[in-house]
Each structure stands twice: as structure tokens, then as C-alpha cells.
C-alpha angles and dihedrals in degrees: 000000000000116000095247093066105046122112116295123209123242111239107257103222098195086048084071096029094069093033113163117246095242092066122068122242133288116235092249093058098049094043085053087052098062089028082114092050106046089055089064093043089060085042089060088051104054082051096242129088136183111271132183112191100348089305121104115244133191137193115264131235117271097345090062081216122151106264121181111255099227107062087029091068089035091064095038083058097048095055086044085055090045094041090053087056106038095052095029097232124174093242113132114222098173094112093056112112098210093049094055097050098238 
């Protein structure tokens, strides 16, 4: 039998659910992470975004509870900031308002 047709598993969802911390993430997992954050982003795109009294709002991580869109990114950006340092990776976060200062 050629080797693009054998049996293929089936993906075990509990195998990555329970994934130890020495290992890096699967792709399930990360894109689970910035779940919240794709879905403003496509928000953003369409040109209308959730709003409760005149402030954006997005849905939080886990609780699936309304969070306002400002401080949420602000802290996002400050682990990121804090992420870039502590592990000494190349991204560049010059551009980011909030980093700068400005």
C-alpha cells in the first residue's frame, strides 16, 4: 500500500489538553490563547464592533464576559513587553504606542 493512503489517526483531544510545560505549545492551544483577540480583529474588519455605553467592548478570555477593549489591549501589550525582555526575543515593539510612552 503507498504511504498516502495508510490509516490515519484520529486527533486525541485530551493527549494536547493536559500538554506538559516543557514542551511548547500545540497549535490548538495558541490559537486558543489569542481566540479573543482574532475575533476583534475581524470585528475591526467588517467596520463595526460591540459596544456597551459608547465604549468598545470584547469578549474575555475563559469567562466569555464583556471586557472593555482599551485596558484589555494595554495589558496584552504590557505582558507582550514583558514577554520580549524576559525571554530576549528579536520583536520589535517600538511602534507600540503604549511602549514609547507617547
Amino acid at each position: 500500500m503507498p504511504i498516502s493512503q495508510r490509516f490515519r489517526h484520529r486527533h486525541n483531544r485530551r493527549k494536547t489538553s493536559i500538554a506538559p510545560m516543557h514542551l511548547p505549545p500545540h497549535p490548538v492551544q495558541a490559537w486558543r490563547t489569542f481566540e479573543p483577540l482574532y475575533g476583534l480583529l475581524q470585528q475591526l474588519q467588517t467596520g463595526s464592533i460591540d459596544a456597551v455605553q459608547g465604549k468598545p467592548v470584547m469578549r474575555a478570555w475563559e469567562s466569555n464576559e464583556l471586557v472593555e477593549v482599551a485596558p484589555t489591549l494595554d495589558g496584552w501589550i504590557c505582558c507582550w513587553k514583558r514577554i520580549v525582555v524576559g525571554e530576549k526575543l528579536a520583536i520589535d515593539l517600538s511602534r507600540c504606542w503604549r511602549c514609547t510612552g507617547i
